[in-house]
Each structure stands twice: as structure tokens, then as C-alpha cells.
N, C-alpha and C positions, 0 to 999 in steps of 0.2 A: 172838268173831271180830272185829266191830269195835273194838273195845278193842285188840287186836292190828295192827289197821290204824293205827289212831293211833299204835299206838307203833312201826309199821315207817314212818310217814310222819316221824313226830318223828326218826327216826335220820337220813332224808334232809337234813331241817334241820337236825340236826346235823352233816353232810357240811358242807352249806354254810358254815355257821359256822365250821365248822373251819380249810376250805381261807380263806378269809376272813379270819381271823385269823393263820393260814400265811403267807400273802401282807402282811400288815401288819407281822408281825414279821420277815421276809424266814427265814423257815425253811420247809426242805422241807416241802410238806402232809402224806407218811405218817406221819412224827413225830409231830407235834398229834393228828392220826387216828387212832393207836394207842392214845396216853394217853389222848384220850380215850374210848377203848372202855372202856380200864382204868378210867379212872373209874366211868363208867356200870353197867360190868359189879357194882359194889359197892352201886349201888341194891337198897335191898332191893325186894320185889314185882314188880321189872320181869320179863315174859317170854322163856325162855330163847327166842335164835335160833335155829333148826338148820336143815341143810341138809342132804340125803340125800346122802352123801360121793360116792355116784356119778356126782353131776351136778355137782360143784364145779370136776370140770375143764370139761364138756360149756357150763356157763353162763358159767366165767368167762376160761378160756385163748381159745379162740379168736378173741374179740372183740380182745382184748389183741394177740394177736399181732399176728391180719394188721391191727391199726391201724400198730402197732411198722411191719410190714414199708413200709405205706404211709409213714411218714414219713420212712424211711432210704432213703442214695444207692447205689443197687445199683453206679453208677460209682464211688463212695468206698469200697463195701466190697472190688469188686473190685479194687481199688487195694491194699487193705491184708487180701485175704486169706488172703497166711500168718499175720498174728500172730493175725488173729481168730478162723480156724481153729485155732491152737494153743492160744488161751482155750477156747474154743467147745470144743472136746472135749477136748485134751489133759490141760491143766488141768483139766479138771472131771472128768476118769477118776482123773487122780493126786490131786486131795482127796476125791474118794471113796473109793478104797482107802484115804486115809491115814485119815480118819474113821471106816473100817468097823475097821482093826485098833487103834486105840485105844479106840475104843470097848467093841472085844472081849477088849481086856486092863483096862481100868479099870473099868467099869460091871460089876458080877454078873449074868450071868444074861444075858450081851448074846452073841448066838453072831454067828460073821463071818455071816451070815446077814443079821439082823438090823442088822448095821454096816452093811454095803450097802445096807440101807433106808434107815437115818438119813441116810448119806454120798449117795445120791441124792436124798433130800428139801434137802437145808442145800447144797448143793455151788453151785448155780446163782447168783449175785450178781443182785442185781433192777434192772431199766433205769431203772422206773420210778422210785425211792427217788432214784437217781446222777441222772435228768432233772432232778428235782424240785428239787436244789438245784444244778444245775448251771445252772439257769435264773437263779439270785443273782450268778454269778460266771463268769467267762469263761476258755478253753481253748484250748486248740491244737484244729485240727480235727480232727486227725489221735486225739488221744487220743479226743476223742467221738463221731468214728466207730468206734474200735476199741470200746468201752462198748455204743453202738447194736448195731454187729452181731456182737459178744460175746454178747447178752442175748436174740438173735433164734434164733442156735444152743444156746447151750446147754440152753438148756429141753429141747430134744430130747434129747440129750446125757445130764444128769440124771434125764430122767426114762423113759429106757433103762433105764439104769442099775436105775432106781425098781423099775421092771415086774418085771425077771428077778431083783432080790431076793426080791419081794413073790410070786415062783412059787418060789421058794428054799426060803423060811421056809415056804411051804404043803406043800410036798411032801418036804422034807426032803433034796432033792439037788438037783443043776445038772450036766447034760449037757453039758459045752464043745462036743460037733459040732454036739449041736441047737442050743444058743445061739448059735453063727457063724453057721448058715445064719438062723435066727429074727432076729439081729441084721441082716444083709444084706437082708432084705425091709423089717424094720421099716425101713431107711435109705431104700432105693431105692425099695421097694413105696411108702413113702411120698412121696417127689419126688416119682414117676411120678403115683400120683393126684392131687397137686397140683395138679400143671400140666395134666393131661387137664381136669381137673374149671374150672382156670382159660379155659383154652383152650373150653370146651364155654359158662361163663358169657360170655365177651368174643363167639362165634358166634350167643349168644341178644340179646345187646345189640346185633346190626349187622345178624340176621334179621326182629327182630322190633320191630315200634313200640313206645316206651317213652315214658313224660313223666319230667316230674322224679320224684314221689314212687316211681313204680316202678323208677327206677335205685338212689334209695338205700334202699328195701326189698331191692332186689334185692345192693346190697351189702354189707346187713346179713345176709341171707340165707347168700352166699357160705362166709364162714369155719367155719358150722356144718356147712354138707353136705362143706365137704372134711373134717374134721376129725372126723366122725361115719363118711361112706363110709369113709375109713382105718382105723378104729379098727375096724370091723364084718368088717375082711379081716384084723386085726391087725398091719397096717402102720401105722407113726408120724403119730400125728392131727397132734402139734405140727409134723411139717416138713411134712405136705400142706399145711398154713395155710401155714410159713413161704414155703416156693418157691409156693405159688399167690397169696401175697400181693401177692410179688416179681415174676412174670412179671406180674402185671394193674397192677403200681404204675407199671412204664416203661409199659406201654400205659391207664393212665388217661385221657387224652383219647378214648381208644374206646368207655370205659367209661360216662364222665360228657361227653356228646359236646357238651351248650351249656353258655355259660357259667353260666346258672343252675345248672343241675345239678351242676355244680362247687361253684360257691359251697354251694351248701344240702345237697350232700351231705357236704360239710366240718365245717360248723355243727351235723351229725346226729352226727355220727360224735365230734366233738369232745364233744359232751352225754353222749351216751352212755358214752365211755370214761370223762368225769368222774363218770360215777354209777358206773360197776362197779369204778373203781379205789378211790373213797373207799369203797364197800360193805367191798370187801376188807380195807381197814386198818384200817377199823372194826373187823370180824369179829374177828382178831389179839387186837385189846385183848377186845371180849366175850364171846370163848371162854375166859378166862384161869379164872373159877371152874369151868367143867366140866372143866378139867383138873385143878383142884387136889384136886377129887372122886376122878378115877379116882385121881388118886397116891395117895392116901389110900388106897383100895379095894387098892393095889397093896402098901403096907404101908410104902411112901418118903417118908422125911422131904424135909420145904420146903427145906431148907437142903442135904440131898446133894442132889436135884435142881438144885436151883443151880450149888452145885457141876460136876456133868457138863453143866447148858449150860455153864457156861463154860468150862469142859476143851475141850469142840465149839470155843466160838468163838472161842478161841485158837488150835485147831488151822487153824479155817478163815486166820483172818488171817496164821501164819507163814506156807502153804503158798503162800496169795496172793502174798506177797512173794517169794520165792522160786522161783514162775514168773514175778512179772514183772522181776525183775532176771535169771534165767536166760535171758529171751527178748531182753535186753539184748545179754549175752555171744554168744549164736548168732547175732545178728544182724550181730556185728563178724567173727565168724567169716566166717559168708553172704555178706557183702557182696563175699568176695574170689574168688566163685565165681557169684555170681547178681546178677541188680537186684532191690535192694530197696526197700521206699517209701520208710525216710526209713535214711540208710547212716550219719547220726550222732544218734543216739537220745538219748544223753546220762544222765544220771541220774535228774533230774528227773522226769520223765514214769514210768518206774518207781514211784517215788514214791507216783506219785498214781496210777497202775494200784492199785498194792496196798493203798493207803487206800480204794477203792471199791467193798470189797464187800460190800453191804450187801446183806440178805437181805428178799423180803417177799411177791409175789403167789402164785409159782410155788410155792416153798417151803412156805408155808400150805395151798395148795390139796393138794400131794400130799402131805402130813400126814394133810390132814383125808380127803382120800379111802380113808385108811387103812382096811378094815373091821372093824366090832367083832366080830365072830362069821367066824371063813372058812366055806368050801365044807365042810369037814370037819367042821364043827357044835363045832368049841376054839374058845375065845377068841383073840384073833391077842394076841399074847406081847407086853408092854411098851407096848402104843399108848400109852398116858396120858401115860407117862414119853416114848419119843417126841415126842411131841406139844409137852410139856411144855420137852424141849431145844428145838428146832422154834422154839417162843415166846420162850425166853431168846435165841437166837440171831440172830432178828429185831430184839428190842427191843433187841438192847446193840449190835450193826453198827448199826441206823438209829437212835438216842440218839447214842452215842461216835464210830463213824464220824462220820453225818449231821451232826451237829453242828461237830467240829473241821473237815469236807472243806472249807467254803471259807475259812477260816483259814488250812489249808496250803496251798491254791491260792495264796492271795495270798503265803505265805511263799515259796514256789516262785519267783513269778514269770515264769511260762512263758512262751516267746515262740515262735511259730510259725513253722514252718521256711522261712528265703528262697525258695525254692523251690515250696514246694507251689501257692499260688492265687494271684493277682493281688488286689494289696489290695481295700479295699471300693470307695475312689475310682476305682482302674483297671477294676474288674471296671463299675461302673456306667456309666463313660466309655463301655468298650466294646460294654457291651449297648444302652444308651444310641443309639450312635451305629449298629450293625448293626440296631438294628429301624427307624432312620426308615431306611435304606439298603433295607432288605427292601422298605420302604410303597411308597417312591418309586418303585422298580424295578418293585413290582408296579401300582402306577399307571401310569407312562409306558410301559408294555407293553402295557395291555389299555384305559386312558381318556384317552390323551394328546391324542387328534382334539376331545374333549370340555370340554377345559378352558374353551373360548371358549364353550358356551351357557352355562352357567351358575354365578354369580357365589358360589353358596354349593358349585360344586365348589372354582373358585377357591381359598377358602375353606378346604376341603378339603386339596388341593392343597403350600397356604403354610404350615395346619397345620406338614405334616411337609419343608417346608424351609429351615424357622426354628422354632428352637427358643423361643418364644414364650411370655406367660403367659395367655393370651387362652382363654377356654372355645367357641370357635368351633364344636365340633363339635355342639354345643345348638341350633345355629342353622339345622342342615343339612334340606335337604326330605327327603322319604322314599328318595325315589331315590339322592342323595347319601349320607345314612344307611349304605343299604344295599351302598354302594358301600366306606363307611368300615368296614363290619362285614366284607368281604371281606381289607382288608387289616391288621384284627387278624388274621384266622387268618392270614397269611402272614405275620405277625410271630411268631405261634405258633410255626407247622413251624419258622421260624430258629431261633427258642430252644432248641425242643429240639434240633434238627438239630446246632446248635452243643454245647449239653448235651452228648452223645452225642461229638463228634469234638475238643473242645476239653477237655484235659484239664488247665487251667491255672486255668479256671473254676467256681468253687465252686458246686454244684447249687441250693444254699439260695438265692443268687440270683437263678437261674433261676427258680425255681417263686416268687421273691417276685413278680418280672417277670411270670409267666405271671397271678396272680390279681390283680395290675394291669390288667392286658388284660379280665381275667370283669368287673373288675368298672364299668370302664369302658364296657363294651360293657352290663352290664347299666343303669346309669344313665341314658345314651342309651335303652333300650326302656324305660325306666319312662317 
């Protein structure tokens, strides 16, 4: 047992090391991560990892998400909800069917059944993989909000799909009326607990006294009880996460109500996610000998298994491209009958939609959730092999993709539409100039009689009507202090206020501006 701790703490520091080294050679971290699982996995002696497939979504989706949900602009997705809805499901139903009947014409022994498993497992492209290097090189916003909240829905989507295969292959048939109405609850039944379940956490955070630690216990808490209550009525754990992510993300200031708690539940959450996501693409690479076992056992040579991931991940990459130059075409249609976000899309940005889909958390996890034994007391039919594409299809999207996407970015050259945001200088000019506006106003409103006792309101005061380089607020007494901490938050409520009715303003930022303000305010109470 200790010997086993060592070597689950040694994996950690290889995380480290990894992303570490990721970061120095400016490549995505899943990458490095993978290989090196690959590697490691060839150590002889070392202890196999295992994780009881039923908890690989319950420990590792939910955190992912509603982080996913937290960092994306609900006003940017609703901006660009037809195309991301049309990735988000459409897409991802038509490369599952295309995956399920390939599969079931080229692989022996693959029933449409069983295609349907694959094609829900490999369908979903991973946000994380596309974040990871998209943090090297730079975008139109519009493309990486459609990526973001591409990768928030389709999980659900996929892993629909996943379920009603996986009751398919066990029972040997599929009821179209029960799966309509089973499909309709898993969709709705799922919002709906989301947001109850969000709505009932944001009531316990404004009934009940909290300090810092208990808000982000309490936030880490969150993603599991919606995602477990959904799953327990067999409605969709992944969208209670997504929409109860979503609803508490615009209302985070209710959530995380001081600035500390903002700041430090950010810092938690950032830690966190860095452990569970490097966990994962570890996992990928050091799963790779226990699969090569069951193929064995299955009777598949190394080199046909090759073969059929890559048959997959060709399939996945024409289908990608092909929706996203399709959604090209509909959109020049659409535009002459609706508004749409951007009415000249160009080629470009296609492009790079279908160079981005790189497979890895989601993918892996409902693989490995696959069981080895069903209800029926058979073996479940092909896992290894599964499994086995599963892996090929991750490592050759995030290697081949991951590797050329920012090369063809740069080949691209993408420029971002006149239209959408206000550049960086304008958007800063204006936030800039509407938060001393807010201060001012909510000063000479409520302390203007006051300006004349005392010299470090003054002080105060001149702060914000001159823009000045002076750290005068250091200076300020208790009273004055308290006075200055009243008109952050009314630079607060602007921002968002503005966020929210100002649709020319880019959210990212707004929320840079808002943890200017935490952190500002926290320096002053130290």
C-alpha cells in the first residue's frame, strides 16, 4: 500500500513535470501527458492503475464541466447559438451514425449496435486538448467561443448517444417510442435539475452564513450532487452540470459574495482542475498495455487494430470538415431570411473548425466506463478492441492535429470580424472611463457634504478624478477605506450591468476588470 502511494504521488510529479515542460516547449500539455503515460506504462514492475469504470465519469466529468461552464460567456454563446448548437448535437449525431455504419461494415463482428457505442465514445472533440494550444496562438473570438461552447454541449450529446447504445448491445433491441420519450427527459429532466439544484445552492449561499472556505467547499460540492441527483432519476448528469454551471456562472458574485472568496475560490478550482485534467491524459497513455492484453485475449493482431483506429479517425476528421464547411453554406443561405452572428464567415475559420478535433477527457472516460462483464453475466462484446480505437483516436487527433493547429493558424491568418467587440484599447478606454464615472457619481451622491473634513477623503475623492499614478488609497483611514470599498462594488454592479446590456464588449474583459477590483480591495484589507 505505501509503495503504491509513492508511486500514485510520483505520477502527480510527473503531471508537473510534464505540463512544465509543455509550457517551455510551447506545446499543448495533453500531448507531453499522453506520451508520457506511454512511456511509463513500459516500465516493467510498476503498478497497474485502475479505476472502477463506474466512477470515471462520477470523479472526473463533473468537475471538468461545470469548471468548462464557469469560464465561458453565456452572453457569447447566446450570441453564437445556432452554429454551436448545430456542433453540439447535430454534428455529433451525424459522426456517430457515420462511425457506427462503418464500423459495422469494416471491423468483423462490429454489429450497428456496438457502432453506436464507438461513435458515442470518439464523437465529442475535447475543449481541453483545443484550450491547451490555443493558449500558444491567437483567434478570432468568435471561433473560440464556438470551441468553448461546442465542448459544454456535446458531451451530453455523445454521451446520449453512449447510454442508448450501451442498453442496445445489452438487451439486443432499441424501442424508438421508449427512446423518444427516455431521450426527452434525459434532455429536459436534466436542465430542469440543474437549475433547481443551482437555484436551491445560490438560496443556501444568501440564507445561510458562509466564510471563504465554506463557499469553495461548497462549490466543489455543487457539480457532484447535480450530476449524481440526475443520474439517480436517469436524467442527463452532464447538462444538470452544464445549465446549473451556467445559471450560478452569471450569478457568481452571489456565490463568491467578497472579494476574497472570489479570488481563492478561483485559485481552488484552478488547482484542482490542473490535477484532474493532467490525471486523465496520463491515464490514456497508461492504460495502453492493459489494452493490448485484452486484444490479445480477443484474438486481434496490433497492426489490424491500428488499422480500424485509423479507419475511425479518418472517419471522424472528413465528417468534421464537412460540417464545418456545411455550416458555412447554410449560413449564407440563413442570412437572407434571419440575423446571424457573423453573415460573412469566409473560409478560413472552417478551416480551423475542422482541424480541431481533437479527442481526450470525455472520450476516455466513457470507454473506460465500458463494463467488462454486463447485467447478463456475457462478457460485453469487443471492449479491448474498443477501447483499443478509443486510444488510437485520441493519440493521432492530439499528436497530428495538436501539433500542426497552430501552424495553420498562423497560416490562416485570421482576423476578427470589424464588427464583433471593440478593440482591446477601446474596450479598456471605455471600461476605464465608466468605472471612475460610477465612483464619482456614487460619491457626490452619498459623501459630497464630506469632502471638506477630511483630507484623506480628499484624497479619496481626486483618486478617481484624475487619473493619477499615486497609490493614495494606502493612505486612507478606516472610515475613508470603507468608504472606498463601497465604491468598488458600484463599479462592480457597472460592469456587469454593462456586461449584460453592452453587446459590443468582450466579457473576458469584464471579468479581467472585475478581479482588478477583488484584488485591489483585498490589498487594502491586508
Amino acid at each position: 500500500m505505501v509503495e503504491n502511494f509513492i508511486y500514485y504521488l510520483g505520477l502527480v510529479l510527473v503531471i508537473i513535470g510534464a505540463i512544465m515542460l509543455a509550457n517551455r516547449l510551447k506545446v499543448a500539455y495533453p500531448i507531453i501527458l499522453v506520451i508520457a503515460g506511454l512511456l511509463i506504462s513500459f516500465i516493467p514492475g510498476l503498478p497497474v492503475l485502475k479505476i472502477d469504470p463506474e466512477l470515471i465519469f462520477i470523479i472526473f466529468l463533473p468537475p471538468l464541466l461545470y469548471e468548462a461552464a464557469f469560464a465561458v460567456s453565456w452572453k457569447e454563446i447566446w450570441k453564437l447559438r445556432r452554429i454551436i448548437t448545430s456542433f453540439a448535437f447535430i454534428v455529433v449525431f451525424l459522426t456517430a451514425i457515420s462511425v457506427a455504419f462503418i464500423a459495422n461494415s469494416f471491423i468483423p463482428g462490429f454489429s450497428l449496435a456496438l457502432g453506436f457505442v464507438l461513435g458515442g465514445i470518439v464523437s465529442p472533440p475535447d475543449a481541453v486538448s483545443a484550450g491547451a494550444i490555443l493558449k500558444f496562438v491567437k483567434v478570432p473570438k468568435n471561433v473560440s467561443t464556438v470551441l468553448e461552447g461546442e465542448s459544454l454541449f456535446n458531451d451530453a450529446s455523445s454521451l446520449i448517444i453512449f447510454r442508448f447504445a450501451m442498453v442496445a448491445v445489452a438487451t439486443g433491441q432499441f424501442v424508438w417510442q421508449e427512446a423518444a420519450l427516455s431521450f426527452g427527459w434525459m434532455v429536459f429532466g436534466g436542465l430542469g435539475i440543474g437549475l433547481v439544484l443551482a437555484f436551491l445552492f445560490l438560496k443556501i449561499e444568501k440564507i445561510f452564513p458562509t466564510d471563504v472556505n465554506m463557499d469553495a467547499i461548497l462549490s466543489l460540492v455543487a457539480p457532484y450532487v447535480m450530476y449524481i441527483a440526475a443520474e439517480e432519476v436517469h436524467a442527463s448528469g452532464v447538462l444538470a452540470v452544464v445549465s446549473g454551471g451556467l445559471y450560478l456562472s452569471v450569478r457568481r458574485h452571489e456565490i463568491f459574495r467578497t472579494s476574497e472568496s472570489r479570488l481563492k475560490g478561483s485559485n481552488v478550482w484552478e488547482s484542482f482542475v490542473f490535477l484532474i485534467n493532467g490525471i486523465v491524459f496520463l491515464l490514456i497513455g497508461l492504460d495502453l498495455p492493459e489494452i493490448m492484453v485484452g486484444l490479445h485475449k480477443e484474438g486481434i493482431g496490433l497492426y489490424e487494430a491500428i488499422g480500424y483506429g485509423l479507419l475511425i479517425t479518418t472517419v471522424l476528421i472528413v465528417i468534421r470538415f464537412l460540417a464545418s464547411f456545411g455550416a458555412v453554406f447554410v449560413t449564407l443561405i440563413m442570412r437572407n431570411f434571419i440575423n446571424v452572428a457573423d453573415r460573412d464567415p469566409g473560409m478560413k475559420a472552417p478551416m480551423l473548425m475542422g482541424w480541431t478535433g481533437m479527442r481526450g477527457v470525455v472520450s476516455l472516460a466513457a470507454a473506460l466506463s465500458i463494463p467488462v462483464i454486463m447485467e447478463n453475466g456475457q462478457p460485453f462484446p469487443h471492449r479491448d478492441l474498443i477501447l483499443f480505437i478509443t486510444f488510437v483516436v485520441i493519440l493521432v487527433t492530439l499528436i497530428v492535429q495538436g501539433l500542426t493547429l497552430p501552424a495553420l493558424i498562423k497560416k490562416l491568418k485570421l482576423s476578427e470580424s470589424e464588427s464583433a467587440y471593440m478593440s482591446e484599447e477601446e474596450s479598456e478606454h471605455f471600461l476605464r472611463r465608466g468605472m471612475r464615472h460610477a465612483a464619482l457619481t456614487y460619491l457626490n451622491e452619498n459623501y459630497k457634504e464630506r469632502r471638506s473634513e477630511n483630507e484623506y477623503f480628499n484624497k479619496l475623492m481626486d483618486r478617481w478624478e484624475r487619473e493619477d499614478k499615486e497609490d493614495s488609497a494606502r493612505k486612507l483611514s478606516d472610515e475613508a477605506k470603507q468608504i472606498y470599498f463601497e465604491t468598488l462594488e458600484q463599479q462592480r454592479i457597472w460592469l456587469r450591468e454593462e456586461n449584460r446590456r453592452n453587446s459590443h464588449i468582450d466579457e473576458e474583459y469584464i471579468r479581467h476588470y472585475l478581479t482588478r477590483l477583488d484584488l485591489e480591495e483585498e490589498r487594502l484589507r491586508m
